[in-house]
C-alpha positions in Angstrom: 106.3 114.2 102.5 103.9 117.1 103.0 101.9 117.5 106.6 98.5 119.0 107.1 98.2 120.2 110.5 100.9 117.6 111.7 99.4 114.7 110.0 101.6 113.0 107.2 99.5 112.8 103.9 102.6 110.3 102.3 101.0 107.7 100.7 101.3 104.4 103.1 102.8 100.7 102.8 99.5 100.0 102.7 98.4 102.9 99.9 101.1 101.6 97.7 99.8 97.9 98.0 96.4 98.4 97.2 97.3 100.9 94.1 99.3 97.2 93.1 95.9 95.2 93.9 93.8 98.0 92.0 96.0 97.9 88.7 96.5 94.1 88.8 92.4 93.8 89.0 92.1 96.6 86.5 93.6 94.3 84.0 92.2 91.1 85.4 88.6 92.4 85.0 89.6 93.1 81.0 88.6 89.7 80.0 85.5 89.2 81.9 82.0 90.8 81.7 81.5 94.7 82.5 79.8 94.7 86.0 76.0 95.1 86.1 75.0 98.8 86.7 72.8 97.8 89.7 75.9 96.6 91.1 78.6 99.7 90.5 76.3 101.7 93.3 76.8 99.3 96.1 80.4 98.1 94.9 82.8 98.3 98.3 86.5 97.2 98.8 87.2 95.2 102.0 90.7 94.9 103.1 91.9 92.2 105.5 95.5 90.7 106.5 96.9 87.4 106.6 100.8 87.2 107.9 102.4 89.1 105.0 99.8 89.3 102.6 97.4 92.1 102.2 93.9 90.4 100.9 91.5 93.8 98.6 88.4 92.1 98.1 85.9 94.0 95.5 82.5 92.9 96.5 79.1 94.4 96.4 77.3 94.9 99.7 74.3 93.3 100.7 71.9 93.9 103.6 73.4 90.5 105.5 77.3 90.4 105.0 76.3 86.4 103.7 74.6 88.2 100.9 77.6 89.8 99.6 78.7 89.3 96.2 82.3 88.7 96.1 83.8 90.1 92.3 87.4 89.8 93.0 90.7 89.0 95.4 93.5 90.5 95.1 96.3 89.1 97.2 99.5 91.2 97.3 102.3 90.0 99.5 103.7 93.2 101.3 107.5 92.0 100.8 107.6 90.7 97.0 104.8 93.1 96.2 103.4 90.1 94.0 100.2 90.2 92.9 97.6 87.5 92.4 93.9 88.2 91.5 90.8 85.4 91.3 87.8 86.5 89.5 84.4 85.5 90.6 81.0 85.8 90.1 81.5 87.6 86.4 81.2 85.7 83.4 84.5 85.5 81.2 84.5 86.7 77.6 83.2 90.4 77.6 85.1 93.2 78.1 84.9 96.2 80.3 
């Protein structure tokens, strides 16, 4: 584990599970449409929890969070370290 001025830069539990969610989405997003170039500048990832499971959303920002356009979940359960992704608002059949 290395420090910089006393602060641990180890990777985290919760590093480690979005680097699962990122991978897992990676290959998800293979199979579907290459995302619009207007969209790759306001692209964000959102995390949020739910008991175990650590919920990555990829989404592209909008003005009004209601706006936002949600382009995956990825779901990893922090015990398991399974992975589940759902793929929306891209059209299936192109690839990256």
């Amino acid at each position: 584990m290395e420090r910089v001025k006393g602060i641990s830069t180890a990777p985290t539990e919760l590093d480690e599970l979005q680097e699962l969610a990122r991978v897992a989405t990676r290959e998800a997003l293979e199979s579907y449409e290459r995302i619009p170039a207007e969209w790759e500048k306001k692209l964000t990832l959102g995390t949020s929890f739910e008991g175990d499971d650590r919920i990555f959303e990829l989404y592209i920002a909008a003005e009004r969070p209601s706006d936002a356009v949600v382009i995956s979940t990825a779901r990893v359960n922090r015990k398991s370290k399974s992975v589940s992704v759902a793929i929306t608002n891209l059209k299936k059949g192109a690839s990256l």
